[in-house]
N, C-alpha and C positions, 0 to 999 in steps of 0.2 A: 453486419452493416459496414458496405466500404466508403471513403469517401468523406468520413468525420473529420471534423476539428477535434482533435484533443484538447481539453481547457483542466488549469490547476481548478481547486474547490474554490480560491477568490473568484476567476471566472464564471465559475457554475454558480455561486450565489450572485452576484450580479444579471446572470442570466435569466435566474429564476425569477428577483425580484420585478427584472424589464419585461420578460416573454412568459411567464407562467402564470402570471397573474390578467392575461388574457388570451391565452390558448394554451392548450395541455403542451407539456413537455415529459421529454422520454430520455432516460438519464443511463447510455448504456457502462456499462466498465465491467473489469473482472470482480470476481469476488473478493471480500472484505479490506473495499478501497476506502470505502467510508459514504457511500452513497445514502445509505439510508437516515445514517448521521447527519449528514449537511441537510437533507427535505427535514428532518424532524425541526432541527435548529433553526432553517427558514421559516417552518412553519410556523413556531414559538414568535420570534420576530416580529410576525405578523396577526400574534396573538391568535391563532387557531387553532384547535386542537388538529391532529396529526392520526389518524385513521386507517391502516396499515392493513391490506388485505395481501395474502402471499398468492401469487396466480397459480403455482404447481400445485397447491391443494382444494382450488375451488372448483364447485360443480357449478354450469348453468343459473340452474334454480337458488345459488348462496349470491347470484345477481337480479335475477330479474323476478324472482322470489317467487312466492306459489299461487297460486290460482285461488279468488273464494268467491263464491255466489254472492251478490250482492243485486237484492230488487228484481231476483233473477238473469241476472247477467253476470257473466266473470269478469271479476276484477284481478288485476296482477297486485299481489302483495311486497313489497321491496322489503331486504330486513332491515331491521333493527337499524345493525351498525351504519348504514348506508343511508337511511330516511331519515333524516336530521331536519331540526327545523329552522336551526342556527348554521353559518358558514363554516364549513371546515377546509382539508386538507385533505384528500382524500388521494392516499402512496398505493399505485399498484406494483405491486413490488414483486418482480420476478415475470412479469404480463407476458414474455416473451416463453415463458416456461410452461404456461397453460394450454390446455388443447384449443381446436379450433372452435370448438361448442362453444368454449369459456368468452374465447376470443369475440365471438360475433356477440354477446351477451354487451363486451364493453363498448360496441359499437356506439349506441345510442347515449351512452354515458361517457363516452369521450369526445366525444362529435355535438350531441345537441345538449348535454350536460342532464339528460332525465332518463328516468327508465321506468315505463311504461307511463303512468300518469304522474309519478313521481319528478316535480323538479327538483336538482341540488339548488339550495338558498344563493343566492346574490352575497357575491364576492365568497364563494367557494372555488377550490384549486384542483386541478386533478393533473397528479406526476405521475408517469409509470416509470419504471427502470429494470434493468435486466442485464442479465452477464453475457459474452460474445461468443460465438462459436469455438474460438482459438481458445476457450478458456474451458474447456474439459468439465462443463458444467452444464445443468439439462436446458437443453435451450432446441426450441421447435420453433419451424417458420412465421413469419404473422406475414399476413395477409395484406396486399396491396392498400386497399382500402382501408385499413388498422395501421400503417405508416403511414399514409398519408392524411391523416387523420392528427400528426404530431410534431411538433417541430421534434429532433432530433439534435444530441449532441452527446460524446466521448467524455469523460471522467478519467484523467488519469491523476496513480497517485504523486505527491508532492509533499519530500521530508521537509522542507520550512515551514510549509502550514502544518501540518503532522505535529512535529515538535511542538510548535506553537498552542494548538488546541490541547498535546499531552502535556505541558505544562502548566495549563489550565485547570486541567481536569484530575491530576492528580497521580500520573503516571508515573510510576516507579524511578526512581533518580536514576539507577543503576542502565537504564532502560534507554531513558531521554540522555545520558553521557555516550553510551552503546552509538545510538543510531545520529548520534552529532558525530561521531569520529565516522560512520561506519554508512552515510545514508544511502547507498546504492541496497542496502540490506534489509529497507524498510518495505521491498515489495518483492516478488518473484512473479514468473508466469509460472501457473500453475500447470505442475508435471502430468504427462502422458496418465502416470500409475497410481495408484493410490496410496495417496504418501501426505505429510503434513506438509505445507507449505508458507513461508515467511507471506503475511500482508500486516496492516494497519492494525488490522481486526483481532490478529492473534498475536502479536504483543501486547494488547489492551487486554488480552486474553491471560498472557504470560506475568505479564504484570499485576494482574489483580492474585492470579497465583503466589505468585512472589511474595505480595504483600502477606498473605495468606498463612504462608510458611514463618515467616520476620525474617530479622536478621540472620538468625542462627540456622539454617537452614545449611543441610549436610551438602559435599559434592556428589553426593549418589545422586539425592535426592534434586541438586538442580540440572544434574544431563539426564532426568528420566523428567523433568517438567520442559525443559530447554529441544528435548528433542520429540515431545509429545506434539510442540506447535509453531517448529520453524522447520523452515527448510534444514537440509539434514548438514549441509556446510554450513551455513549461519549459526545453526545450534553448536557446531563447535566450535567456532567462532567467538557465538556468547559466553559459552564456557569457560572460554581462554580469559577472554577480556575480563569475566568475573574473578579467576585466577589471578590475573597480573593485578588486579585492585588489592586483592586480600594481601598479595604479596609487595604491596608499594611498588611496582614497577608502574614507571611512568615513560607515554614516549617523549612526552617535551622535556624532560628531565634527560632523559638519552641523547635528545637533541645537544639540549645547552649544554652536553657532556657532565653533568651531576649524576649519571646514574650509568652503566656498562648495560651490554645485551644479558639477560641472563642466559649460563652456560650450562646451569645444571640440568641434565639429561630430565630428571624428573619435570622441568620448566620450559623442556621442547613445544610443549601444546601454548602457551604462554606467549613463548619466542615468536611461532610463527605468526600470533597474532598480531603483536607490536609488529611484526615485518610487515603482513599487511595491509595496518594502516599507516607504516611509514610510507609503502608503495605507494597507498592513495594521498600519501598528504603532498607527495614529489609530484604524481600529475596533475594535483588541486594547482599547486600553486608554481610549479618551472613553467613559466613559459614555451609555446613550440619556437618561436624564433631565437637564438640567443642575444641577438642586437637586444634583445627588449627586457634583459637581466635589470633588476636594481639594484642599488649595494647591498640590499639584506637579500635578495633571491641569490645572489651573486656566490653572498658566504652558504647560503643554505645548500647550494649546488656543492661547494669544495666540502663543507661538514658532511653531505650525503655519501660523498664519493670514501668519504674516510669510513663511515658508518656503514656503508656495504662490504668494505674489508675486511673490517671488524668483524659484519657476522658472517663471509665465506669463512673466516676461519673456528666460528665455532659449527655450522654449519652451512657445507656450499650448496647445499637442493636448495635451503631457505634461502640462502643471497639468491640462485636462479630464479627462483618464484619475482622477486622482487622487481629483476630488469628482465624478465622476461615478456614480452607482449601476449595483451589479450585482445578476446573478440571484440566489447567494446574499451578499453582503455588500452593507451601505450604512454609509455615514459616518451621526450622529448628525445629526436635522434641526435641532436645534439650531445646528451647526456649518455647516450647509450652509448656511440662515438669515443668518446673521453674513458668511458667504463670501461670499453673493450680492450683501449688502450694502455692502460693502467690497469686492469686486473685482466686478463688473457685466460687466465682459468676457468673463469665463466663460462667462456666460451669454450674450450676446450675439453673441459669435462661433459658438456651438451653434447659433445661429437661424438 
């Protein structure tokens, strides 16, 4: 689907509560963004039960249900979960993943809200949602007349509401410290190959694990949970960050110079973690102009530039990781200017 709005989950429930509750809405994003989470939570809100059919596993007939004689004539039977007499919520969830049998089945149940003689009850909802093409997830064409049949709108995810709702709910400390230093970490696109991949979904995953294990849980045993359901650099990543905890390494501590980089070769995995999230806490918060420094970006600018020193000489790959540019993130050329100027080796060992 090209052409969407992207909306964080605040917008999508605002969306839902103005435009779903008088025409179907179709909620597309990658997989485990937390789409099915936000309808369930809307739906509670609004006091409904929440009704969940997955579209990759339904036949025809698990919609418009089976045939019975009745006075001599056939009647179409709707099931169960779907003829209600009270209003509900009704999540087609994945709609875009069923075939086109399935698809023409919800025609009349998205459009005129009944199937067959069956109405859905007054002040019932009908959401579908599905994953996108780019997203290496089973997704089959729907049909002109099945889009236009919906309003449409993008899902992407968003670590401040993320955080917010894991902190709610119970989410691992270790987990919600993680993705507050770390939140670019909280999503991937999902890879070409078949591999675990970092979302919403599988930290809530990771974390119930966690919990699962307690505190005492071995290092074997957390890079074979760690790399079971993140992406495969996040997972080491995580692994660091859980190291530098166990080990009281802190990077505000590094900052405010109360604590050194660690140098011990065994603390390499550790090291490059604190590197980077110092990288990301230098583009969070250095300004790109330097006119627009404050007193305290100012000092954090000459602390960084001492703190890069410090780690080319325990190691220079990890200082280059640091002021090295990526595809979406760069340090301010301001500072990289200064860096190059003052430390020459950076550059010089790149060559």
């Amino acid at each position: 689907m090209k052409n969407l709005m992207a909306v964080t989950p605040a917008q999508l429930h605002e969306i839902l509560v103005n435009v779903a509750t008088i025409r179907p809405v179709f909620i597309w994003g990658a997989p485990g963004i937390g789409k099915s989470s936000i309808v369930e939570s809307f739906a509670a809100e609004f006091g409904l039960p929440c009704i969940s059919l997955l579209g990759s596993q339904l036949a025809p007939e698990d919609i418009i249900g089976v045939p019975q004689i009745i006075d001599g004539k056939s009647v179409f039977c709707p099931p169960r979960m779907i003829a209600r007499e009270q209003p509900y919520c009704l999540f087609l969830d994945e709609l875009n993943a069923c075939s086109q049998e399935v698809q023409k089945a919800f025609y009349s149940l998205i459009h005129d809200r009944r199937i067959g003689e069956y109405r859905l009850p007054d002040g019932s909802i009908v959401i579908g949602a599905g994953n996108r093409a780019q997203d290496s997830a089973i997704v089959k064409p729907m049909s002109s007349a099945l889009i236009n049949r919906m309003f449409h709108v993008e899902l992407q995810a968003s670590h401040r509401a993320w955080l917010e709702w894991a902190g709610e709910n119970g989410i691992h400390p270790h987990i919600l410290e993680y993705i507050g230093l770390r939140p670019d970490h909280l999503w991937k696109q999902p890879p070409k190959t078949e591999e675990p991949f970092s979302t919403p979904r599988s930290w809530h995953m990771l974390s119930d694990a966690l919990k699962s294990y307690g505190d005492g849980i071995a290092d074997e045993q957390l890079d074979v949970l760690a790399s079971g359901f993140l992406s495969a650099h996040h997972a080491t990543q995580f692994r660091a960050f859980i190291k530098q905890i166990r080990n009281r390494y802190a990077l505000s501590a590094i900052i405010d110079n109360e604590q050194k980089w660690p140098s011990n070769p065994k603390d390499r995995d550790a090291l490059y973690f604190l590197a980077q999230s110092f990288r990301a806490q230098l583009i969070k918060e250095l300004p790109k102009d330097k006119n627009r420094l404050s007193p305290n970006t100012l000092a954090f600018s000459v602390r960084a530039k001492t703190l890069i020193k410090e780690l080319a000489h325990i190691s220079l790959e990890i200082a280059q990781m640091v002021v090295s540019p990526e595809e979406d993130s760069v340090l301010p050329d301001w500072l990289i200017v200064e860096i190059v100027r003052d430390l020459p080796r950076l550059v010089e060992k790149k060559k």
